[in-house]
N, C-alpha and C positions, 0 to 999 in steps of 0.2 A: 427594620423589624425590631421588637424589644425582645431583650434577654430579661429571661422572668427574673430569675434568682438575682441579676445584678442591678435589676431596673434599668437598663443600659440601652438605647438605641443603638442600631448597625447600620450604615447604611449600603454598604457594600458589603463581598465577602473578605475580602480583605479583614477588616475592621471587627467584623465577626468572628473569624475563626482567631484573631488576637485577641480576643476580651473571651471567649471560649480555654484556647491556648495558655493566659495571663491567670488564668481564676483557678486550673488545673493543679492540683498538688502532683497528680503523676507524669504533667511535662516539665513542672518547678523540678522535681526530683533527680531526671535526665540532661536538663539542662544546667552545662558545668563553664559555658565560658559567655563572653559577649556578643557571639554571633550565633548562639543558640538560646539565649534566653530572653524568650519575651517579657519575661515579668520585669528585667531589669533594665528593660530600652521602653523609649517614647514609644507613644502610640507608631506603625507605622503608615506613612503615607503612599497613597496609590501615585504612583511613578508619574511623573509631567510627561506630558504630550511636544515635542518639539518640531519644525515645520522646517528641512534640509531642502534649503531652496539650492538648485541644479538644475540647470538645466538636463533633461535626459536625452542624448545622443543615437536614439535607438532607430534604428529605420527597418520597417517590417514588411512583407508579404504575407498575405494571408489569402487564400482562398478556399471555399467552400462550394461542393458541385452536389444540388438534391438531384434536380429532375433535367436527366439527360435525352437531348434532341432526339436520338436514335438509342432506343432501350434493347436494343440487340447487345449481345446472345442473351439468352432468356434468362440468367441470372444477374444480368445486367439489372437489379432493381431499380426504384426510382427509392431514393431515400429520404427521408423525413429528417435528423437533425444535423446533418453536416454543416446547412449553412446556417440554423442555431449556434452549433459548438464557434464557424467563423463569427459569427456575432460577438458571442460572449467572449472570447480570444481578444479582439478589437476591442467590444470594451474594455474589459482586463486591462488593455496595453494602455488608454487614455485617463481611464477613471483611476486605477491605483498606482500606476508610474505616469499618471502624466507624459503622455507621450504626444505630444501636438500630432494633429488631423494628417497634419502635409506630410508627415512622416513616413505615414500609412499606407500600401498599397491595396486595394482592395476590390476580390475578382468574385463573384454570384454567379452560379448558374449559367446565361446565356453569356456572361460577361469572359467566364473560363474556360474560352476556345484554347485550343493547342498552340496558334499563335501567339494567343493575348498572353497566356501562361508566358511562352518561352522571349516575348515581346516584355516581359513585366519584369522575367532574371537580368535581362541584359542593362532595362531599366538600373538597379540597383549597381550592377557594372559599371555602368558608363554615370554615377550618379554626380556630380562634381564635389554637391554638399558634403558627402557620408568622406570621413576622413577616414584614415590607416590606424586599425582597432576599433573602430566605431563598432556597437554592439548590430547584428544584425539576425533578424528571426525570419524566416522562412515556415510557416503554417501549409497544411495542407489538411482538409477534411474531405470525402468522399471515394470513389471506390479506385483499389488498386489492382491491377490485374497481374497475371500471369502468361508469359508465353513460351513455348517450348519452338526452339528456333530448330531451322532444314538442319542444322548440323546436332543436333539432339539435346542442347545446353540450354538451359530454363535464365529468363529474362525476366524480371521483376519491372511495373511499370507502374506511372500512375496513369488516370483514365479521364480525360478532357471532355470538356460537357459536348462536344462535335463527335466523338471517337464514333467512326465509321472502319467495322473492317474493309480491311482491301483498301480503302478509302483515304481518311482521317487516321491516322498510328496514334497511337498513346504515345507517351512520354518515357520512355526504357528507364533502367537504371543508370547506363552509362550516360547518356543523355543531360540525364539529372545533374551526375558528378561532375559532367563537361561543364554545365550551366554554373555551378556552385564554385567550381574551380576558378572560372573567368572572375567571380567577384574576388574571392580570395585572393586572386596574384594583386588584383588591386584598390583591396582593401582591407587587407590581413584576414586572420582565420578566428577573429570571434565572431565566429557564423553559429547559429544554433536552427537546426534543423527539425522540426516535427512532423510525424507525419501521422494522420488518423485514421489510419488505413490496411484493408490485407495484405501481406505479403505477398500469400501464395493463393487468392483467387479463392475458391469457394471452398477448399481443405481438403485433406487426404484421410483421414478415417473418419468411423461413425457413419451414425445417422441421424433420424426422427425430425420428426418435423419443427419448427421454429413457433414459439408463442410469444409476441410481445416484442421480437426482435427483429432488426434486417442486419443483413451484412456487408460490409464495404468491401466486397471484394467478388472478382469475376473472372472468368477464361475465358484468354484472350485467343485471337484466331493465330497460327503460323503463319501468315502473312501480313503480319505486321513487323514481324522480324527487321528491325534497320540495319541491315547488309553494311549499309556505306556512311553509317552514323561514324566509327573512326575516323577514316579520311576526310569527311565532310567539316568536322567539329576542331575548330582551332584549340580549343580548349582541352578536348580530348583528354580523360587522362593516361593513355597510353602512349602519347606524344610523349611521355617523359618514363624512361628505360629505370625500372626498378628492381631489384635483389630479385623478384621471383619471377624477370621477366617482361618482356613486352604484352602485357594481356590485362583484358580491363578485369578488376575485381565483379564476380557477379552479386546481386543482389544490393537492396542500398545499405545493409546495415553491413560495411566492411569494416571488419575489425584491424585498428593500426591509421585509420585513416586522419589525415592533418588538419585538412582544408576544413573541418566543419566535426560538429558537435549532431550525431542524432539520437531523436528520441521517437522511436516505437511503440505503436499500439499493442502489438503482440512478438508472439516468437515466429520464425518461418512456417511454420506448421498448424497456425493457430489463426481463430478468425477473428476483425476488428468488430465487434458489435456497439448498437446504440440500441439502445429500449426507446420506443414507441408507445408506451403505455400513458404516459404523463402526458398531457396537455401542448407542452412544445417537448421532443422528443431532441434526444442528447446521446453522443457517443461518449459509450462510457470512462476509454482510456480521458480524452477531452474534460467528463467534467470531473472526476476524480486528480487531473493533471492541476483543474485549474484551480479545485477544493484545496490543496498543497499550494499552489502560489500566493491565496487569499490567505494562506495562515501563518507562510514561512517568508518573508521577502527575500527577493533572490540574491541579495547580497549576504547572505546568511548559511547557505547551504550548495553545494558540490554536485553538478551533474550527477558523480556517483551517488548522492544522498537521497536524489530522487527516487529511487528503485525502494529505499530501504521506506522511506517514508510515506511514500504513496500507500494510500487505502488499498485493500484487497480489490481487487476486480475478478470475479466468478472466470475462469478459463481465459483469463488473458495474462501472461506475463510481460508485462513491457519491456523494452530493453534500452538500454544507452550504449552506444559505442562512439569511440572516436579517439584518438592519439591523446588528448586534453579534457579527457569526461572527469578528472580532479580536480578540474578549474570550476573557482566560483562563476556560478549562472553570469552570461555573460562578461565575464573576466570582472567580474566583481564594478562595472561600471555602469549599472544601473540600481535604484534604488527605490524602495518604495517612501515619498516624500517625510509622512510622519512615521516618528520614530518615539518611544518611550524612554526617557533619559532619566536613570540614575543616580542617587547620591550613594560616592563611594568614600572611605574614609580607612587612613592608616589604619592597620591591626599588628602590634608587636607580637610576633611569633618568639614562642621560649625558646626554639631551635635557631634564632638571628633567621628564619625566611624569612624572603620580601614577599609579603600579602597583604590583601585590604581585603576591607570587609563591605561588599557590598548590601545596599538594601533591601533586597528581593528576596524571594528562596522558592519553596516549594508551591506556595500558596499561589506566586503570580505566575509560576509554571516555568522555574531555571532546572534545568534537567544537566546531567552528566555531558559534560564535552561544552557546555556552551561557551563561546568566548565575547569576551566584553571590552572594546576600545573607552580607553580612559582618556577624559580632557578637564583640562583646566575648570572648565567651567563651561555651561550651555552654549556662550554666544561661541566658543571654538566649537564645540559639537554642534552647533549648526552647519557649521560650515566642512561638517564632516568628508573627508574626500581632498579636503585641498587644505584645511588646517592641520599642522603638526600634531599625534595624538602622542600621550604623557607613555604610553606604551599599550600591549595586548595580553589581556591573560583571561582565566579560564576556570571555569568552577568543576570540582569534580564529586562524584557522587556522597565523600562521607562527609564532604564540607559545607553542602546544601541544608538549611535547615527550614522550618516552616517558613521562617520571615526576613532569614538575614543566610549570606554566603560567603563564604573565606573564599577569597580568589587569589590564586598561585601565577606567577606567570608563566605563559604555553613558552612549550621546548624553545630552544634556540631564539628565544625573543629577548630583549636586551635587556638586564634586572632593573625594577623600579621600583624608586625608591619615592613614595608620596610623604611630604614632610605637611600634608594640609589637606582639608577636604579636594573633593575633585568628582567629576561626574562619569556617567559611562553611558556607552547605546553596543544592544549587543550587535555585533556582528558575523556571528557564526551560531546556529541552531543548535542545542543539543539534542540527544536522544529522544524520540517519541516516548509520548506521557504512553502509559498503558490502558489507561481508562478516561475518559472524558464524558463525565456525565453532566445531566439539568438537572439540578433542582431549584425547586421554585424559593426566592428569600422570604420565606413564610414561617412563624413559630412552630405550625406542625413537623416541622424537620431536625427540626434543633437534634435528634437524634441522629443521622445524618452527618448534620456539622461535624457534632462531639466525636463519632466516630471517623470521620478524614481528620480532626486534629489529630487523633490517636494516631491512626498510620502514618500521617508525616512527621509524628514526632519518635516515635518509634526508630531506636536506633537495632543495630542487629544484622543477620545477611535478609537476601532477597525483598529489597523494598519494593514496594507497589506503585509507579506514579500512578498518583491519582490528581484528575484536577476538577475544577468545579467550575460550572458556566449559566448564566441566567436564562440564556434565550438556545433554543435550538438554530441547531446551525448545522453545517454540512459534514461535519467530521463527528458529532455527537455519536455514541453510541449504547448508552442505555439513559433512558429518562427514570425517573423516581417520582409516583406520584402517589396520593391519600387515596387508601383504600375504605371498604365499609368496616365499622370500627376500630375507629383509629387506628388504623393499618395501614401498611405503605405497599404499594404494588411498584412492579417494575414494567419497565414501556421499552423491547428491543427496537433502536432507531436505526441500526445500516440499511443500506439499500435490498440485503437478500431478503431481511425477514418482512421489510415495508411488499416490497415484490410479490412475495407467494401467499400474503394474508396473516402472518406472524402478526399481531398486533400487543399480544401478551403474554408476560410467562405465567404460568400456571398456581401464583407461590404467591405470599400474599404474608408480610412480617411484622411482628408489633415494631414501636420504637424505640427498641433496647439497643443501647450501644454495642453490647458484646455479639448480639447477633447481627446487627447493620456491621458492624466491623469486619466479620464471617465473611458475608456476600459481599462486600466490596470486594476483602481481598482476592475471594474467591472470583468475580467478576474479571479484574485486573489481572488476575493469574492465566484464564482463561481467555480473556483478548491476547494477551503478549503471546502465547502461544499460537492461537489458532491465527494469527496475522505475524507470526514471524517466521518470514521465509526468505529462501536463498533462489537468485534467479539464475539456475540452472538451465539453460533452455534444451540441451541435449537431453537430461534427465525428463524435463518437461514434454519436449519435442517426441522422444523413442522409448519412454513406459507408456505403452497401453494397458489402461485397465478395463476388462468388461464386467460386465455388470448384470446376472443372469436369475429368474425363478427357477426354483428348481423343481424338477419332476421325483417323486418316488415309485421306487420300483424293490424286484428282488432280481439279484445276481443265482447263480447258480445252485448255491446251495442255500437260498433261499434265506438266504439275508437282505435286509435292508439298506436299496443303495439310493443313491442320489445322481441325477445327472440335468445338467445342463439342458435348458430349451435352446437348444441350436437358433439363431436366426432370432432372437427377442432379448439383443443387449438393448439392458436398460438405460445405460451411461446414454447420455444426450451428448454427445460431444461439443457441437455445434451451439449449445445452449451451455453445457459446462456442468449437467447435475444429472441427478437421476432422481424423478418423480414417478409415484405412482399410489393407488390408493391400498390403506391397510385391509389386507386378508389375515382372519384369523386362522392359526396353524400354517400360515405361507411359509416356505424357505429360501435361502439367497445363497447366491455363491459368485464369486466372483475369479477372472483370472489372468494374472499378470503377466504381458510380454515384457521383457528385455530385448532390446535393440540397442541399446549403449554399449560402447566403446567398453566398458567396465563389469567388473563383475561385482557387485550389488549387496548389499544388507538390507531389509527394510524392514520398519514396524507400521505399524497400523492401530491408530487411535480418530475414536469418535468421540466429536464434541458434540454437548448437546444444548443448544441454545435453551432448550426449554429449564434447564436446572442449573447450568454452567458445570455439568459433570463433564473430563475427560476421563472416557473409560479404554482400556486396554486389558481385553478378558484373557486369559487362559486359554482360553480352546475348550472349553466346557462347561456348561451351565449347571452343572451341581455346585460347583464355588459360590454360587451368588443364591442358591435355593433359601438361602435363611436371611434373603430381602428382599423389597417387591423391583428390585432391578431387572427389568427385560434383558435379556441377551440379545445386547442393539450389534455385536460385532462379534467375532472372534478375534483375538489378536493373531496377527502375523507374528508370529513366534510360536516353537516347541518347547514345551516341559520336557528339560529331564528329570524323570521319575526317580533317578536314585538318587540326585542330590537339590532337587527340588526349585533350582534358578532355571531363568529363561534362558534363552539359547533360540537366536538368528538364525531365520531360516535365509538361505543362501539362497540370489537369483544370477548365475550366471548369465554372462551373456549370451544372446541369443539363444534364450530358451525361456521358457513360461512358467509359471507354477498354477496349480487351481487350489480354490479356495474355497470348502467345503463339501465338493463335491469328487465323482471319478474316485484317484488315490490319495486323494486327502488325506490326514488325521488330522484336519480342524474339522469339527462338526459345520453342519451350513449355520448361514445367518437369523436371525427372526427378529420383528423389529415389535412393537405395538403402538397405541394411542392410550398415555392416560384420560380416564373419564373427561370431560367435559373438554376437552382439546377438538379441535374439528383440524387444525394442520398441526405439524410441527414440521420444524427447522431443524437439521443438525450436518454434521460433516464431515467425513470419511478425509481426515490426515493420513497421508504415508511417506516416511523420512527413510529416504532411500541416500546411501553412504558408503565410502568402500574400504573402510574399515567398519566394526563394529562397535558398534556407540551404546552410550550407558546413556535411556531418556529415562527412568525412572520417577523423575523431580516433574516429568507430563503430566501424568495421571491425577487428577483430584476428584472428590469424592462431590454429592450435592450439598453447597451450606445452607440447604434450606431444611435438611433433617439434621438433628444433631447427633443423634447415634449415627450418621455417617459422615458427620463432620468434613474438613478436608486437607491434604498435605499439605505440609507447611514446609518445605523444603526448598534449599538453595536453586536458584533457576541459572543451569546452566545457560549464556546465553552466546556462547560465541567456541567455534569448533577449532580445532589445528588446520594451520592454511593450507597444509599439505592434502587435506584431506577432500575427498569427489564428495561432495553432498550437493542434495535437493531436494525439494517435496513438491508433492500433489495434493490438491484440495478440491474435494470433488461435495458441492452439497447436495443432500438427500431429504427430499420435500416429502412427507408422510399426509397423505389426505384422509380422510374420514370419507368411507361412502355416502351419497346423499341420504342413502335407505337406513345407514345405521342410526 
């Protein structure tokens, strides 16, 4: 694209946002040294592409179960993308790690009987090829069940395309770790385990009916019970006498365990779903698992990193457990072939540290924490894995700048000293970007551009990553496209707002850099929060929130009360939100169990997709009467009136509190639809914690009005380890009547 003012062709954004960046007198101004200043470095160039030939060592199972023989008990569905997600798994494993065909185990439908399943683990057992450490994956997609055994103790199972009760048994939990264990004793424990599936069968709260979705999960008969799976099972892992016992661990996700690495579609209480709506339907843990593999290569990121970086998925929390969930994916011995490699080069630090100065920075997307192996030169970083590297270090947030990055070496790595150019390929992920938006490389943007050079160059607290991408892709999540006169509109891309018919926000802005600068940051301020969460599964598992219209009435003395429709929660559990269509002067209320071990703090903020406003009200709508903001929430928090701060309202455990209604003093809810919106999207956060926490730096205002501008405050992003935190995210779909 040409730059007007410079006459300047771009052919990338690279290129652009340097010849933007270079022309700038207000990033010339900020910029004080060599690894910040673009004006006074070459053009930069987009990173070489390098081709880490390795063989990959990986040997897999995978199987996927739609349509079972015997669709007994009635929730037994028949499912639509399990063996989609096994497909695209299989690809995954050939096309981006090149994983040769023979490697592969691969089970379909009639193919995964209960046999052939436990026929296919012994297979990798007894394999002669697969040597001691060889990376090993174990896939599982379709339905898991639940049984409650003669002795009263619940049995976690998967569900085999034959499972007949009385008949054909599923596959238990212990079963499983017997199976897992035999490859382990002989082939070590880089086993990674997936499973895409329910825990706990069809769920224990909630209700309403399912649109769009099926569940992998079913109740299983008590006579499937396997009584004599211990003594039958060499493997067994109760054959070997542990600290708490001779007794098998229930369920598969046991926390502490050796033999194997797993990763979970949900929590025990929670159901696996896949949407059916698309064309070839897809489980959702699967393709958001595999969205994260296609972006991060697993040599780059930490079992634990998975949880932090996976996209939001609506009611599911996934989990990782296993004695080694710190270890890089696969013990860091597979790789994805091409890799990006680096020119790095000495940088004399005035403090005598050893650092270089990499060629990358914000623009091609190095975030805090990333770490970067350094070699000699390309042909040693080919040979990356078995050539000696110059050493490992590590870019950290104030050192990142648009185009270039001081890199320090990570802790306890050996000090290096580069007396001469040298290259690098990262090897460890940093921090997720906060916004990842499309814009098209077209002159009507250039407004756009100019404002993400501004933010990345932008020194000061709470930076915004922001990155920029030409084509949609699976992790995008807001497009930027030309409005009618010369205006730019915004396009919500995640899965909820594509789902319910979000197709656009309501807003519509010239292309002024100080306002495009607003709504970014505004934008980026608003993902990092509404997708940064803690996977608490107790918290998750044992807060129930319901979700009620409320009736008016008069109490005795003939005031105005409010109470709850008994028997009409709104909350869809099973679906993860709560829909329904806007009634003018309607009310809401809602009311929270505790069942956790703890006793609780919590607040309560709604985001709103349609403005990127997070609001956290007072508890009364006269505060807001001198703007057109609806009262979408009350906040979970009391005013005290004589000294005018908030003040946490306390959920002990086991016990409830009600929200708006009963003996409240928060007023109820009321939501509405601005003109010309037919749905919106938005999202009832609640950050439950057991001490009392200062969110403040949450709330921001809409940057599409400027009299309500929005916070610009420090983003706390990380709590005391000491401390019990988790959140709920529950979205709230607003319809337009057809009549209205």
């Amino acid at each position: 694209m040409l730059i007007p003012w410079l006459g300047i062709e771009a052919s990338d954004y690279l290129n652009l946002l340097w010849h933007i960046a270079a022309s700038s007198l207000e990033v010339k101004d900020v910029a004080k040294d060599a690894a910040s200043d673009p004006a006074n470095e070459a053009k930069p160039m987009l990173p070489a592409k390098i081709e880490i030939s390795a063989p990959q060592q990986l040997w897999a199972l995978i199987i996927g179960i739609n349509s079972y023989i015997h669709p007994t008990p009635p929730d037994l569905e028949l499912l639509r993308g399990a063996v989609p997600d096994a497909d695209a798994m299989d690809e995954y494993l050939r096309t981006n790690l090149d994983v040769p065909g023979d490697q592969i185990v691969n089970l379909r439908n009639e193919d995964a009987t209960r046999n052939k399943i436990i026929a296919a683990f012994h297979g990798l057992r007894d394999n002669p090829r697969i040597n001691s450490g060889d990376p090993i994956l174990i896939y599982y997609a379709g339905h898991g069940g639940e049984i409650l055994s003669k002795n009263g103790n619940t049995i976690q199972a998967l569900v085999p395309v034959d499972y007949l009760a009385g008949q054909t048994r599923p596959i238990p939990d212990r079963e499983v770790a017997a199976l897992i264990n035999g490859i382990a004793k002989k082939h070590g424990n880089n086993i990674t385990v997936i499973f895409d599936c329910c825990h706990s069968g069809s769920g224990t709260r909630g209700g309403g009916q399912r649109t769009g979705t099926l569940v992998r999960g079913c109740k299983l008969s008590p006579d499937d019970d396997p009584d004599n799976l211990d003594a039958d099972s060499e493997d067994s892992p109760v054959a070997e006498p542990k600290a708490r016992g001779a007794r098998s661990a229930e369920g598969f996700a046991m926390v502490g365990m050796k033999s194997h690495i797993l990763l979970a579609a949900c929590s025990a209480n929670e159901l696996a779903l896949e949407d059916t709506t698309s064309p070839e339907p897809h489980g959702r843990f699967t393709t958001a698992l595999l969205q994260l593999f296609k972006a991060v290569s697993p040599d780059q990121m930490t079992y634990a990193d998975i949880l932090t970086k996976l996209s939001r998925i609506d009611g599911q929390n996934p989990q990782c457990e296993g004695y080694h969930r710190d270890r890089i994916l696969f013990n860091a011995k597979v790789r994805e072939r091409t890799h990006r490699c680096y020119n790095v080069k000495p940088f004399n630090s005035k403090k005598g540290e050893s650092m270089c100065v990499l060629e990358a920075g914000k623009v091609i997307g190095v975030t805090d924490g990333a770490e970067f192996t350094l070699y000699s030169d390309e042909t040693a970083a080919r040979a990356h894995g078995k050539s000696k590297p110059l050493g490992v270090m590590v870019a950290r947030e104030s050192n990142i700048k648009p185009f270039k990055s001081l890199l320090e070496p990570v802790q306890g790595n050996v000090t290096l000293e580069l007396t001469g150019p040298a290259v690098a390929i990262q090897t460890k992920s940093g921090v997720e970007v906060d916004l990842l938006i499309r814009v098209p490389l077209e002159d009507q943007y250039m407004g756009v551009f100019e404002a993400v050079v501004r933010e990345m160059s932008r020194d000061g607290p709470d930076p915004c990553r922001i990155k920029l991408v030409g084509k949609v892709s699976d992790r995008v999540q807001l497009e930027i496209v030309s409005h009618e006169q010369d205006q730019l509109g915004f396009i919500p891309l995640d899965p909820q707002s594509t789902k319910c018919g979000f197709t656009r926000m309501p807003y519509a802005v010239n292309s002024d850099i100080d306002v495009l600068h607003r709504v970014l940051r505004a934008a980026a301020h608003y993902n990092f929060h509404l997708n940064h969460n803690h996977a608490n599964h107790k918290i998750q598992d044992e807060i129930q929130i319901d979700f009620f219209r409320l009736e008016e009435g008069l109490d005795d003395n003939l005031d105005v009360v409010f109470n709850a429709l008994e028997g009409h929660n709104m909350h869809q559990y099973q679906e993860a939100k709560i829909e329904y269509f806007i009634e003018e002067g309607a009310k809401y209320g809602m009311k929270i169990k505790n069942s956790s071990p703890w006793n609780l703090y919590f607040s309560c903020f709604f985001f709103d997709h349609a403005d990127f406003s997070i609001s956290e009200f007072s508890g009364t709508a006269a505060e807001f009467k001198d703007t057109d903001v609806p009262v979408r929430t009350a906040a979970i928090t009391e005013i005290d009136t004589e000294s005018g701060y908030s003040k946490d309202l306390s959920l002990t455990k086991d016990s409830f509190v009600d929200i708006g209604y009963g003996d409240s003093a928060i007023p109820p809810l009321e939501f509405d639809l601005p003109e010309g919106l037919a749905v919106r999207l938005g999202f009832l956060k609640f950050y439950f914690t057991s001490e009392a926490a200062d969110l403040s730096h949450v709330p921001q205002k809409s940057p599409f009005e400027v009299a309500r501008g929005m916070c610009d405050q420090n983003v706390a992003r990380a709590k005391k380890k000491d401390t019990v935190w988790g959140t709920i995210l529950i979205p709230v779909i607003q319809k337009r009547p057809a009549s209205a």
